[in-house]
N, C-alpha and C positions, 0 to 999 in steps of 0.2 A: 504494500500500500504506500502510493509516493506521499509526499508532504501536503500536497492539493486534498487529498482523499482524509488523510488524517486530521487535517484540519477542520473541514467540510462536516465529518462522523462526528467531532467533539461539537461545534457550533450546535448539531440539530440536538443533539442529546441533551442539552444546556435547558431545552424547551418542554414542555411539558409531554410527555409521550402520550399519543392518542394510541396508537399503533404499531407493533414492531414485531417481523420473523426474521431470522438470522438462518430458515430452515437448517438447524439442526439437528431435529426430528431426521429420525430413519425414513420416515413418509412424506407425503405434503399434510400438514396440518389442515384437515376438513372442519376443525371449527372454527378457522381462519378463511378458509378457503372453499369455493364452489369449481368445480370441475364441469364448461360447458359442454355439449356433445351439440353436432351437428344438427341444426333440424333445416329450417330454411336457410339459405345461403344466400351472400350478399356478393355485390362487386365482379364476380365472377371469377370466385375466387378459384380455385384446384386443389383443394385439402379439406376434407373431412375432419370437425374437430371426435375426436375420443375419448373416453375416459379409461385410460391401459395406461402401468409403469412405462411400455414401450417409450413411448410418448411425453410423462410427464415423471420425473422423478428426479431423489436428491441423492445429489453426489457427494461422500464424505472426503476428506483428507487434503485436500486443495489446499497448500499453503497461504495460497495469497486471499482467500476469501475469510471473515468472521468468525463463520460455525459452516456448515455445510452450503453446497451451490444447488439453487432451483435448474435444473436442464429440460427447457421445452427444446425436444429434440423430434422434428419431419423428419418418418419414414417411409420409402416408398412401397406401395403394397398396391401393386395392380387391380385392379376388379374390384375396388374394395364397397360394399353397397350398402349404405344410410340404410337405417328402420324407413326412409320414406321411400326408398327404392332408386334413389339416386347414384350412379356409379363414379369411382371416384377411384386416381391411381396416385393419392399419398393422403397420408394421414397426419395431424397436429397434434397442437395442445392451446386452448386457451383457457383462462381461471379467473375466477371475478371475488370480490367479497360482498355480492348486494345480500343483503340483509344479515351480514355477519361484523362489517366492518364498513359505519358510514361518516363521512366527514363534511362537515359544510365551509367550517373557513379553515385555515392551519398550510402549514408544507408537505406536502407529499413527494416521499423522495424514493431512489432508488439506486442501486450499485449494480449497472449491468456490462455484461460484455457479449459482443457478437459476433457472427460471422460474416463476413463479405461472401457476398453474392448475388450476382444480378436474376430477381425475382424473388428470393428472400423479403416477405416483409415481416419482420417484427414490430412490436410496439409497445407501449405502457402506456396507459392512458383511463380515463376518469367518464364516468354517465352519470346523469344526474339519475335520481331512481323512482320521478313519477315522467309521465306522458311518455309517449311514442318519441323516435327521433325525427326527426332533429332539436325537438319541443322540450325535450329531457336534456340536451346539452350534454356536450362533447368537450373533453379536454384532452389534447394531444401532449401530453408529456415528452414522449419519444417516439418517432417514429424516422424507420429507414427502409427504403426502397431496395437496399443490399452492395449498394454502390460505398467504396471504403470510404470516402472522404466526407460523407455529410449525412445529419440526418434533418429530422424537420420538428417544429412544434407547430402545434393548430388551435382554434378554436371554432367550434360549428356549431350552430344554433339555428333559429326559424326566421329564415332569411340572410343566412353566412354558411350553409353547410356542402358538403361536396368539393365542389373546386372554391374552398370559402376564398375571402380577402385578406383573413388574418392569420396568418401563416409567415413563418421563418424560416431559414435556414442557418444551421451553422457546419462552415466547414472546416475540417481539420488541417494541422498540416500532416504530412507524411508522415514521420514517426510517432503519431499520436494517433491513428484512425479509430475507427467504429471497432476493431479487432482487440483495442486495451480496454482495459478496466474504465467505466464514465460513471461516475456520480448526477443522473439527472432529476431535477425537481422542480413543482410548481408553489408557489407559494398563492394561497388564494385568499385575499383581503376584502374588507368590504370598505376600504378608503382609498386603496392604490389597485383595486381589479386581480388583475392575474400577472403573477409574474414568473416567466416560464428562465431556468436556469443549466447552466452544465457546466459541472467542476467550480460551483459558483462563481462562473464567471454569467454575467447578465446577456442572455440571449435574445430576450423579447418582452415586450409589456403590453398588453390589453388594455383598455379602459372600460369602464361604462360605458361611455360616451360614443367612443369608436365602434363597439360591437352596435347601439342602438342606432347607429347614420344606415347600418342594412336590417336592421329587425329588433326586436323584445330580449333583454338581459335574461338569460335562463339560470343563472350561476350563483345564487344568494341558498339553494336548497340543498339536503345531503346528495353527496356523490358517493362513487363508491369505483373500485380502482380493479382492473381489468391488463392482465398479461398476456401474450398469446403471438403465437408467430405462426402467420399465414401466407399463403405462397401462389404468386402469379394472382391476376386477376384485372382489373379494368385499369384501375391508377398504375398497376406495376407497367401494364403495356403502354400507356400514354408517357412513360419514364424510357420506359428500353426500347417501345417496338417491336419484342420480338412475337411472333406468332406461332413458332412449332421451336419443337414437337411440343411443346404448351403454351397456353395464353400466359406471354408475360412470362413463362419460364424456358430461358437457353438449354438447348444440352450440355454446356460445363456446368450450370447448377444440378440439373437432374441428375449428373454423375456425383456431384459433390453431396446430393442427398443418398444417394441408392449406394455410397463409401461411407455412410455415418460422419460425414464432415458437417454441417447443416449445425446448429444450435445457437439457441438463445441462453444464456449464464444468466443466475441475477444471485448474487452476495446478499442482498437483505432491503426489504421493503420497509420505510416508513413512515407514518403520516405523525408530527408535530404541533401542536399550537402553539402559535407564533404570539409573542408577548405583545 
C-alpha cells in the first residue's frame, strides 16, 4: 500500500463508520451483501449474472490487500441458458447491498484493482432504492470500459441519464493505470452535491444546480452500493466498435477471459459520515 493509499485509509476511518468489509470472511458476507442473478438484461450486455463461487469469491493471503480480496471473476461457459431461456456464452458477478446497507449523505469508498481489456466493463457505483431508473438515480463511482489509461464517473437521473452530460474522465499516466491498486470514492453532501474522487485527488463535482439545468435532483434519499463487472454491450461498442465474434467484445479479450485472466479485485468497501 503506497503513501497515497495509506493516507486516504487513515483520513476515512477518522469519520464515523456507517459501513465497512475488508472481506475477510472465507465467503462473501450475505448479510452484507445480495448476490444479483440475471433476469432481464440491459445495454446488450453478453454475460449472464450468477450466483456460483465460480464467479464470485474471496481470495485469502494477498499481501498487499487489508484482510482478504472480493474477485468478480467472467467465465466463459458457452450455451449457458437464464431461468428465462435466454442463451448466453459467459457468465459474471454482480452484488448490491439494497436493503442491507443504505446510505443517504456520507463517502463511499473503495480499494479496487482491474484488468485491462477492451470490452471488460467493470464498475462501482450507487441507486437510489425507490422508483424505477433513471427516477431512483444513478451514481457512477467507477467505471471502465477496459481501456488501461482511464476510467469515468457519472451521474444519471430523469433527464441526465444514458449518454448523460455529467460525466468525467480521468486518465492515468503509464505507470499508474486501471491494473494498480485505486482508492475510488464519492462523497455525497447536501451543501456541496456530489463529489466524485480517486487517490483523493478531486476528479469531478456535481451540483444541485447543474444536475437540475436537465431535470429533478434525485440524490437527497438512501442509496445503496452495487459491484459487478459486465462484459461487451451497447456503451462498450460505441467505445471500441468492435462487432465479432461479440458485441463490444474482441477476440484478445474473449481469450483473456476463456485463460482466467479477466477480474475485478476490491481490498475493502466503505461508506463514512463525513463531519
Amino acid at each position: 500500500m503506497n503513501n497515497i493509499e495509506k493516507n486516504q485509509n487513515s483520513l476515512a476511518f477518522n469519520h464515523e463508520l456507517l459501513f465497512f468489509d475488508d472481506f475477510s470472511s472465507e465467503k462473501l458476507d450475505r448479510s452484507k451483501w445480495n448476490v444479483e442473478i440475471t433476469g432481464k438484461t440491459v445495454n446488450d450486455e453478453q454475460q449472464a449474472y450468477i450466483d456460483s463461487p465460480e464467479v464470485i469469491y474471496i481470495h485469502q493471503g494477498d499481501s498487499s490487500t487489508s484482510g482478504g480480496t472480493l474477485v468478480i471473476h467472467p467465465r466463459y461457459q458457452p450455451g449457458f441458458t437464464t431461468p428465462q431461456g435466454k442463451s448466453f456464452d459467459f457468465v459474471s458477478g454482480r452484488i448490491n447491498t439494497h436493503h442491507k446497507m443504505e446510505f443517504t449523505f456520507g463517502c463511499v469508498s473503495a480499494r479496487i484493482r482491474l484488468t485491462a481489456g477492451t470490452g471488460l466493463w467493470p464498475a462501482f457505483w450507487t441507486l437510489g432504492n425507490t422508483g424505477e431508473w433513471p427516477n431512483c438515480g444513478e451514481l457512477d463511482v467507477m467505471e471502465s470500459v477496459g481501456e488501461p489509461d482511464w476510467v469515468s464517473v457519472a451521474v444519471h437521473g430523469p433527464g441526465y441519464s444514458g449518454e448523460t452530460p455529467l460525466v468525467n474522465k480521468k486518465y492515468f499516466y503509464s505507470d499508474n493505470c486501471i491494473t494498480g491498486w485505486h482508492i475510488y470514492s464519492l462523497e455525497c453532501t447536501e451543501v456541496n452535491g456530489l463529489i466524485f474522487k480517486i487517490d483523493g485527488e478531486l476528479v469531478y463535482r456535481v451540483t444541485r444546480p447543474m444536475a437540475e439545468y436537465y431535470g429533478p435532483w434525485v440524490f437527497g434519499g438512501p442509496k445503496y452500493l452495487t459491484l459487478n463487472l459486465a462484459l461487451g454491450g451497447t456503451y462498450l461498442f460505441k467505445t471500441n466498435g468492435v462487432r465479432s465474434p461479440y458485441y463490444g467484445i474482441p477476440e484478445k479479450t474473449v481469450e483473456a477471459i476463456q485463460n482466467n485472466d479477466a477480474k475485478m479485485l476490491v481490498d475493502w468497501v466503505k461508506v463514512t459520515r463525513l463531519p
